[in-house]
C-alpha positions in Angstrom: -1.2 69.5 -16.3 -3.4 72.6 -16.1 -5.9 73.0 -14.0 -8.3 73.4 -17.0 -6.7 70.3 -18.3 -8.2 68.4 -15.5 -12.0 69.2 -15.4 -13.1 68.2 -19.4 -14.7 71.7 -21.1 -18.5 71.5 -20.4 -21.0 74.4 -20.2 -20.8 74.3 -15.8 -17.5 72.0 -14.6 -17.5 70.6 -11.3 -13.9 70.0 -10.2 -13.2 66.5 -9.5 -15.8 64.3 -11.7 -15.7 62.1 -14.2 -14.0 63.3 -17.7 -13.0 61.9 -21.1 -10.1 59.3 -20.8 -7.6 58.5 -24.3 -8.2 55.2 -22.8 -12.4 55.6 -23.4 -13.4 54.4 -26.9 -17.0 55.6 -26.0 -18.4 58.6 -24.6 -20.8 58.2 -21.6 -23.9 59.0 -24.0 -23.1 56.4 -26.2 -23.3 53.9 -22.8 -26.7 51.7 -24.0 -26.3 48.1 -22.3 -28.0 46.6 -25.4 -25.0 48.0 -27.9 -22.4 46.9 -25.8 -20.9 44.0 -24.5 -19.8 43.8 -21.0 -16.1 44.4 -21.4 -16.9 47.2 -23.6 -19.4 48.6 -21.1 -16.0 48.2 -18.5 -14.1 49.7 -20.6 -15.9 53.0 -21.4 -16.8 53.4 -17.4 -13.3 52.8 -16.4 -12.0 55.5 -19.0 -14.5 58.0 -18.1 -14.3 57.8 -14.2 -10.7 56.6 -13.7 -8.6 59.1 -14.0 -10.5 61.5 -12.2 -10.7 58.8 -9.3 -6.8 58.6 -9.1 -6.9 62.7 -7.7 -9.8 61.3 -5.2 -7.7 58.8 -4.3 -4.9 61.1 -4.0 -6.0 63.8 -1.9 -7.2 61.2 0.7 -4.1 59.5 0.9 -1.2 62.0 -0.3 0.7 59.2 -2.2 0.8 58.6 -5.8 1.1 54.6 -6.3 -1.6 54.0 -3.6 -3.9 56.3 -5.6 -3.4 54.6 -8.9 -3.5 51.4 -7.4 -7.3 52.2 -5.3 -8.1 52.8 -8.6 -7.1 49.5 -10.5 -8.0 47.6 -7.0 -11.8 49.0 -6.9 -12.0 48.5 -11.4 -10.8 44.6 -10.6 -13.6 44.1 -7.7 -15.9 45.7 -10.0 -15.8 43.6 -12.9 -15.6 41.0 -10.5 -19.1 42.0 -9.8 -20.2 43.5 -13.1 -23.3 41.9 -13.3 -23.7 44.0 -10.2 -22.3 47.1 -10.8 -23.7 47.1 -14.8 -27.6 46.9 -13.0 -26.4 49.8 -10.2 -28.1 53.5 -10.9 -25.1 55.2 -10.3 -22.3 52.5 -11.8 -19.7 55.7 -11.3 -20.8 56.0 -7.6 -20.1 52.7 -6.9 -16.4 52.3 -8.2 -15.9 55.7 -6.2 -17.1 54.4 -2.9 -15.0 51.4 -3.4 -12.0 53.4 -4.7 -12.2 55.0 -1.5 -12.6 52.4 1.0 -9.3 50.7 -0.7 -7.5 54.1 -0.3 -8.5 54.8 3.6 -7.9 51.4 4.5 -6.0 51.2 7.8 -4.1 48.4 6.9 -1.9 50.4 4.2 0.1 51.6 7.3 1.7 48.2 8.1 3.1 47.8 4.4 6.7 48.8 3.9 6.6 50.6 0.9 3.6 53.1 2.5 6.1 53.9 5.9 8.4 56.0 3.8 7.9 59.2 3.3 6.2 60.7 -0.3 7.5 63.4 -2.0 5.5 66.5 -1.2 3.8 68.8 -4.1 6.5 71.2 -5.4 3.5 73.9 -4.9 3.9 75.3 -1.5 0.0 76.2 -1.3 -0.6 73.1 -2.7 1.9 71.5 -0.2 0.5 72.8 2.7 -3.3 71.9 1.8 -2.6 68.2 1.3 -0.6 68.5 5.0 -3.7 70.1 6.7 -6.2 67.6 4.9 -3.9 64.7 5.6 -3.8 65.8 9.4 -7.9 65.6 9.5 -9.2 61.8 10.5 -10.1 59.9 7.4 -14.0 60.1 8.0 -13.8 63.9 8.0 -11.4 64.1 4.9 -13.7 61.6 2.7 -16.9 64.1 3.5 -14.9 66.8 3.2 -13.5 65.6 -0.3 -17.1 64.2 -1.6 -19.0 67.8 -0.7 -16.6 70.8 -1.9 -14.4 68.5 -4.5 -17.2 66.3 -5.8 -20.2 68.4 -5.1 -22.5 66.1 -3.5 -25.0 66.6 -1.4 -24.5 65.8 2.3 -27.9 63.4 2.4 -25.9 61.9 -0.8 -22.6 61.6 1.5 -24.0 60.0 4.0 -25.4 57.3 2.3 -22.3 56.6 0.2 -20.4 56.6 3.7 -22.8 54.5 5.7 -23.5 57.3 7.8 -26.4 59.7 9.2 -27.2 63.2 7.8 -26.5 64.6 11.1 -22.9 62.3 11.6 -21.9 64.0 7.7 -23.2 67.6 8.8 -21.1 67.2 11.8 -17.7 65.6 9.9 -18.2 68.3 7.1 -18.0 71.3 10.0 -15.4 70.1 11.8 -13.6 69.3 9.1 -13.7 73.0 7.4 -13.2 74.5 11.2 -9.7 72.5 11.0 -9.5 74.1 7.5 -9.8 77.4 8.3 -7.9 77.3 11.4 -4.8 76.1 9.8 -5.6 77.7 6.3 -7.5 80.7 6.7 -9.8 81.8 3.8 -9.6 78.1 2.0 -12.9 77.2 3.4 -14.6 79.6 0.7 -16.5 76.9 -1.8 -15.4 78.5 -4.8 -11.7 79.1 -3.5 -11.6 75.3 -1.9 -12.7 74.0 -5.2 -10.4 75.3 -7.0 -7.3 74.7 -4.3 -8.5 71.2 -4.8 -8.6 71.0 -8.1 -5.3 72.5 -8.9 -3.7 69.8 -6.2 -5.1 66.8 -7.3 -3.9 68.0 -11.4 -0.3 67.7 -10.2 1.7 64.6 -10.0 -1.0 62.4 -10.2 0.2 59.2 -12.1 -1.8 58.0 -15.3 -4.3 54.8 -15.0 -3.6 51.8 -16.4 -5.5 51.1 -19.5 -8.8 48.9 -18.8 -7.7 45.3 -20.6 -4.6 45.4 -18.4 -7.2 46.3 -15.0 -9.2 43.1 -16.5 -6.6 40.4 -17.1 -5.0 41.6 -13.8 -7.9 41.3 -11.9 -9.0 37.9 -13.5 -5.3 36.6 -13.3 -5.6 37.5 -9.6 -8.9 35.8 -9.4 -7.3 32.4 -10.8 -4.3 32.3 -8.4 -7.0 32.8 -5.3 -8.3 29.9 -6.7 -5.8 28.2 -7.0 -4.7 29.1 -3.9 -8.3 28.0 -2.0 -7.8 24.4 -4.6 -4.5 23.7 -3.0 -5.7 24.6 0.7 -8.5 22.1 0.4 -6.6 19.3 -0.5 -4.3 19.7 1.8 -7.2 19.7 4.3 -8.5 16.6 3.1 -5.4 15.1 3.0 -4.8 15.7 6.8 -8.4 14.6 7.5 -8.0 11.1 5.5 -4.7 10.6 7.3 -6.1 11.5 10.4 -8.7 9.2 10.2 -6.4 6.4 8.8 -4.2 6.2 11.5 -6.2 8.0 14.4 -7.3 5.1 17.4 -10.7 4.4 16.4 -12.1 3.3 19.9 -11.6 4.5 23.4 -8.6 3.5 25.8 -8.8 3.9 29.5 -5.9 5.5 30.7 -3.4 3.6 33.0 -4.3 4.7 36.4 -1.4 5.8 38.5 0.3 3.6 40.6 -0.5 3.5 44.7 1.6 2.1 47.5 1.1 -1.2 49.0 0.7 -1.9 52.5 0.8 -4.5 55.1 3.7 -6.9 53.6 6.1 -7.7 56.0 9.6 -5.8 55.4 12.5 -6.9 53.7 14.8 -9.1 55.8 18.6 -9.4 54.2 19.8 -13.1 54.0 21.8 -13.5 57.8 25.2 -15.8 58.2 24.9 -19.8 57.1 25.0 -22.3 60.5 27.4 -24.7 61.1 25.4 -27.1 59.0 25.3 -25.6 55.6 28.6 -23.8 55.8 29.3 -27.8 56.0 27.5 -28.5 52.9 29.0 -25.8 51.0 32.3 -27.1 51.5 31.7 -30.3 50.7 29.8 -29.4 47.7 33.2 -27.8 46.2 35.7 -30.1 47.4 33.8 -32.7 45.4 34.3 -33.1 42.2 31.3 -34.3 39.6 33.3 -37.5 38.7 33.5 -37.9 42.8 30.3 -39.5 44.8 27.8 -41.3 43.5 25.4 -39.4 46.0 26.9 -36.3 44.6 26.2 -37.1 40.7 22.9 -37.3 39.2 22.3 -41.1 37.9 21.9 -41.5 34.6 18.9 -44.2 34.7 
């Protein structure tokens, strides 16, 4: 793929915006809420802005599967929250800022499959472009991305990245200082648009068609559900059990024992007298047929 082939023909192309998808079934004039239902309406945003998201997504993270899958992951939250997203004035915005939360997520470097190493772009300016944007902090390569790929303004970039004008000025500077240090004469708008452009066109898998974004998400939805429905009962299984056999009133704990003084000590029994070593032998030389005096009577 060209890099003509990725911007769509229009009188003034801006690298790295929405374009015609095969997947779209309407073009972005023909969007009128009242002439479309809402998984139409999904459907014709996700084919014009989702294959032009994947290259976002891919020059922030350098990896082909995470970019296709921010993609898929920010389509699923948004029809999740179309009702949302259908009422937002920039519908496209949105899915991009959530495209690119997804892909810059620090969590992804914990996964297994994200520790190995991607396959580099067989373009050796191209190659070396994606290693200097890849070496600049996330914060700076988002700005950096959103003002000479995109084209939007820095007021506009800071509010889609939650930050001030002055904190986007400042990310957007240092950020094309590291540029031109490393890469010198790519920080020239025209030039870094087109570097850009022709990186992201290469490589870059395709999207996944919208009903297959929908039922995923939706299926994903039920097994969270599911999921939550199975967790509760097991809750209120514990709890009932708990209650059933759990003591229902308070029991003082045994104290422990103490030592007990002033009893006189423990004498060992001493030698018998005279008189009952006597007794004892009388006792057993007697039988109890012998006696009377030694048997019990029986009255």
């Amino acid at each position: 793929m060209t890099a003509s082939q990725f911007v769509p023909a229009r009188p003034k192309p801006t690298p790295l915006t929405p374009g015609r998808h095969p997947h779209a079934q309407l073009t972005p004039a023909q969007l009128t809420p009242a002439q479309l239902t809402p998984a139409q309406a999904f459907d014709a945003l996700y084919g014009f802005c989702a294959p032009v998201l994947v290259r976002q997504a891919y020059l922030l993270t350098g990896r082909r599967a995470l970019a296709r899958q921010s993609v898929e992951r920010a389509f699923e939250l948004a029809w999740r929250r179309w009702p949302e997203v259908a009422r937002d004035r920039d519908p496209g915005g949105w899915v991009r800022a959530a495209t690119h939360e997804y892909a810059l997520s620090p969590w992804h470097r914990f996964r297994r499959r994200h520790r190995q190493p991607e396959p580099p772009p067989g373009d050796p300016s191209g190659r070396a472009l994606l290693d200097v944007l890849l070496r600049l902090p996330p914060p700076y390569r988002r700005t950096l991305l959103l003002h000479d790929g995109v084209g939007l303004t820095v007021r506009q970039i800071a509010g889609e990245t939650e930050a001030t004008t002055s904190a986007a000025a400042n990310r957007l500077r240092h950020a094309r200082e590291a540029l031109s240090a490393r890469l010198p004469g790519a920080t020239a708008p025209s030039d870094l648009h087109r570097r850009l452009t022709e990186l992201a066109a290469t490589e870059i898998p395709a999207a996944a068609p919208p009903p297959t974004v929908r039922t995923t998400g939706e299926r994903r939805d039920r097994q969270w559900v599911r999921t939550a429905a199975v967790l509760v009962t097991t809750l209120t299984g514990t709890t009932a059990i708990t209650l059933q056999y759990a003591p229902d009133h308070y029991e003082r704990p045994v104290p422990r024992g103490a030592a007990i003084h002033g009893l006189p000590a423990h004498v060992a029994q001493g030698p018998l007298s005279e008189r009952s070593r006597a007794l004892h032998e009388a006792l057993r030389s007697h039988l109890p047929q012998g006696p009377h005096r030694l048997v019990p009577s029986a009255r």
